[in-house]
C-alpha positions in Angstrom: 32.2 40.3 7.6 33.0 36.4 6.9 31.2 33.8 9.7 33.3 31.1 10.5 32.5 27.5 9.9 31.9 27.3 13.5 29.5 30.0 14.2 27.2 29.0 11.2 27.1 24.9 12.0 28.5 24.5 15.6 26.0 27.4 17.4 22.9 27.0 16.0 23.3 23.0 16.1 23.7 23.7 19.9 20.7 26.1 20.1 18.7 23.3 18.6 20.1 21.0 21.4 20.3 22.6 24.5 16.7 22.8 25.1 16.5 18.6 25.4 19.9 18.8 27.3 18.4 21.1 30.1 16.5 19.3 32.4 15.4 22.3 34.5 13.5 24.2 31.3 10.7 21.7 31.2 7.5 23.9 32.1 5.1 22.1 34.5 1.4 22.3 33.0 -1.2 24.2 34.2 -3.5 22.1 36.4 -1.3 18.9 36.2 -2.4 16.4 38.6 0.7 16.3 41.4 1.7 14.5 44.6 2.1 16.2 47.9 5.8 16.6 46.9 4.9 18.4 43.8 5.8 15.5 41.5 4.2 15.4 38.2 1.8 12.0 38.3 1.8 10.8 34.8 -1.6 9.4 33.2 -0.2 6.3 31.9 1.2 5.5 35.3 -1.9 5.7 36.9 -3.6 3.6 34.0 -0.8 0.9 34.1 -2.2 0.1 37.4 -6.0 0.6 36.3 -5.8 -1.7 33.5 -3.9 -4.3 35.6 -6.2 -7.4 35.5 -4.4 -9.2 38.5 -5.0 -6.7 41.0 -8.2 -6.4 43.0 -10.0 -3.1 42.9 -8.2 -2.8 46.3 -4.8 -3.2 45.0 -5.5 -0.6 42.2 -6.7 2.3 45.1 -3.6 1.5 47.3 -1.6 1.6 44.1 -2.8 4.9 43.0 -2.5 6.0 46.4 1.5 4.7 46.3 1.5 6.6 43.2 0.6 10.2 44.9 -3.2 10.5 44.4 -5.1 11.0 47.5 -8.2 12.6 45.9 -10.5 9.7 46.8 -12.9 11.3 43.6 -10.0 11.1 41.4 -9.5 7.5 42.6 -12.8 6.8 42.2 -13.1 8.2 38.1 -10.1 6.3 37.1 -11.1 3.6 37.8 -14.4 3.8 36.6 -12.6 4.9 33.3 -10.7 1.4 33.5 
């Protein structure tokens, strides 16, 4: 049986795609850190406003806070890491 030009470059270009094209297959990480919501809270969000020189320490706990952390311990080792 002859495969078409389609089935051998067309299909398996799109299996190689579809996986980026599908927003709802990305698999949330075990023990991610998340807001109340459930949102994912991204590291380098959190150490944008860490390493922020013009904000007060202040600034940076009501930032992370903003950003979804709540854990007062979690706010507490970032920015000691900062």
């Amino acid at each position: 049986m002859r495969v078409g030009w389609l089935q051998r470059v067309v299909v398996p270009a799109l299996l190689m795609v579809a996986p980026a094209i599908l927003p709802g297959c990305v698999v949330p990480l075990e023990g991610a850190l998340t807001d109340a919501n459930g949102t994912t809270i991204y590291l380098d969000d959190a150490l944008a406003i860490v390493n922020d020189r013009q904000l007060t320490e202040a600034q940076k706990r009501q930032a992370l806070e903003n950003l979804g952390i709540t854990d007062s311990d979690v706010i507490d080792l970032l920015l000691s890491a900062g």
